[in-house]
C-alpha positions, 0 to 999 in steps of 0.5 A: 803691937796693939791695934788701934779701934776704927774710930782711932783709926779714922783719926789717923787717916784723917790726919794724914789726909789733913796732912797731905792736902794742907802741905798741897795747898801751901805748896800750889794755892799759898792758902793762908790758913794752910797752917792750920790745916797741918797743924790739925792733920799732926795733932790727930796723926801724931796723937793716934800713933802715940796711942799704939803699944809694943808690949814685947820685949824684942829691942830692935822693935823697941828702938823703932817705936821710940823712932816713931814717937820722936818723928811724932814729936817732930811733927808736932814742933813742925806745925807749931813751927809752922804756925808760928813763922806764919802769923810772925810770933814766938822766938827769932828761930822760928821765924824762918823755915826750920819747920822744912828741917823738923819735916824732913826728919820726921819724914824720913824717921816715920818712912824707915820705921813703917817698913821696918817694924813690921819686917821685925814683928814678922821675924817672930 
C-alpha cells in the first residue's frame, strides 16, 4: 500500500475531524450548516483514501480495497444525500434520510477493512 505525503495525510485527518464534529452538531446543536460541514470532511476524506494504491497482487487485500473505495463513494452520496433533504432539492428519495442507510454501510464497510487490510498486509 503506498502511503500518502503528510500533507495528504492532514487532509485525511481533517476530514475525519470534519466528519465527526459536523454529525456532533446535527445530533446535539441541529446546526444548520452542519451539512456542510460533513460534506466538506467526506470530500476531503474520501478523496485522500481514493488516493492510496495497492499495487500487489494478493486478492483478498484487493477485495478489501475496493470495499473501501465503495464506502468512500457511499460517503460522498451520503453527504450529497444529506444536503439535498436539508435544503428540500433533488428527486423525492432523497428527501427523507436514506442518507442514515448509505452512512450506516459505509461505516460498517470502512470498520471491517481498517481492521482487516492490515492483518492481510502482515500475513506477507
Amino acid at each position: 500500500m503506498t502511503e500518502l505525503n503528510p500533507w495528504q495525510n492532514g487532509l485525511f485527518r481533517v476530514g475525519a475531524i470534519l466528519l465527526l464534529v459536523g454529525f456532533a452538531l446535527r445530533l446535539f446543536m441541529a446546526w444548520q450548516y452542519s451539512c456542510w460541514m460533513i460534506a466538506l470532511g467526506a470530500l476531503l476524506f474520501a478523496s485522500m483514501q481514493m488516493l492510496v494504491r495497492y499495487d500487489g497482487d494478493r486478492f483478498t487485500v484487493k477485495r478489501l480495497r475496493r470495499q473501501q473505495l465503495f464506502s468512500d463513494i457511499l460517503f460522498l452520496l451520503m453527504a450529497a444525500m444529506m444536503v439535498m433533504q436539508d435544503y428540500e432539492v433533488g428527486p423525492l428519495w432523497s428527501q427523507g434520510n436514506a442518507w442514515i442507510l448509505c452512512l450506516a454501510i459505509a461505516t460498517i464497510l470502512q470498520l471491517y477493512t481498517a481492521f482487516r487490510i492490515p492483518k492481510e498486509l502482515e500475513k506477507n
